[in-house]
N, C-alpha and C positions, 0 to 999 in steps of 0.2 A: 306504397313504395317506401324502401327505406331511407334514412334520412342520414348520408353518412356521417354529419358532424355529428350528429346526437349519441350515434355509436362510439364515435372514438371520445367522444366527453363521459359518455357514462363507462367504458373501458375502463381497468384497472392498469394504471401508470407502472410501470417497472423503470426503476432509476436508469438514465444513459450509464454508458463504462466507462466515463471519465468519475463520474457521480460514485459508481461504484468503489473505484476506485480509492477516490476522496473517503469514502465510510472505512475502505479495508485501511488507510494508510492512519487515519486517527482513528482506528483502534490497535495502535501500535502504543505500546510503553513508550514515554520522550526520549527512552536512551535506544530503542529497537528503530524509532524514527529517522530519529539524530544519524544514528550508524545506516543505517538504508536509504537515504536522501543523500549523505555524502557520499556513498560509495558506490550506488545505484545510480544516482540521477546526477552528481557532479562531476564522479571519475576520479574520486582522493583516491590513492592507492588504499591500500590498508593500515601504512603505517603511517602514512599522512593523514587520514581518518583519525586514527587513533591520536597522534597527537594532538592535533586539532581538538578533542571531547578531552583531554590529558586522560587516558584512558589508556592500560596496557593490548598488546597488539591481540592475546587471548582473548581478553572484556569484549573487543570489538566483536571479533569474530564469535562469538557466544551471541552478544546483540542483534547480529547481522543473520544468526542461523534461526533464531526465535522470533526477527521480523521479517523471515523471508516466508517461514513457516506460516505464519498467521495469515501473510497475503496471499499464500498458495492456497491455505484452507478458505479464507473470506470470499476470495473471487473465481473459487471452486475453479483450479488450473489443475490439469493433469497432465502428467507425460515427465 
């Protein structure tokens, strides 16, 4: 008979999507962070964003295209 704990302990682990997530967001540059966490996850406008980092409203938006990038590649999103 098999033994199912044994099976899922000797399993190989794949990170939860929060976890994933957590990996794709620190490997973000701290100014592609910075710009994607305020603008993403708090709702600054863009030129609120930008003030906020003293940052012009271009810098952001370059920040924000290069940390959007890297989470769409890390956490393999398509569409």
């Amino acid at each position: 008979m098999i033994d199912l704990c044994e099976v899922m302990l000797k399993a190989p682990r794949s990170p939860s999507p929060l976890a994933q997530v957590r990996q794709a967001v620190d490997a973000l540059s701290a100014q592609e962070r910075a710009a994607v966490m305020l603008v993403c996850v708090k709702g600054l406008s863009y030129q609120d964003a930008a003030q906020t980092l003293g940052i012009s409203l271009g810098m952001l938006q370059e920040h924000l295209l290069r940390g959007r990038l890297t989470l769409i590649t890390k956490l393999n999103l398509k569409g």
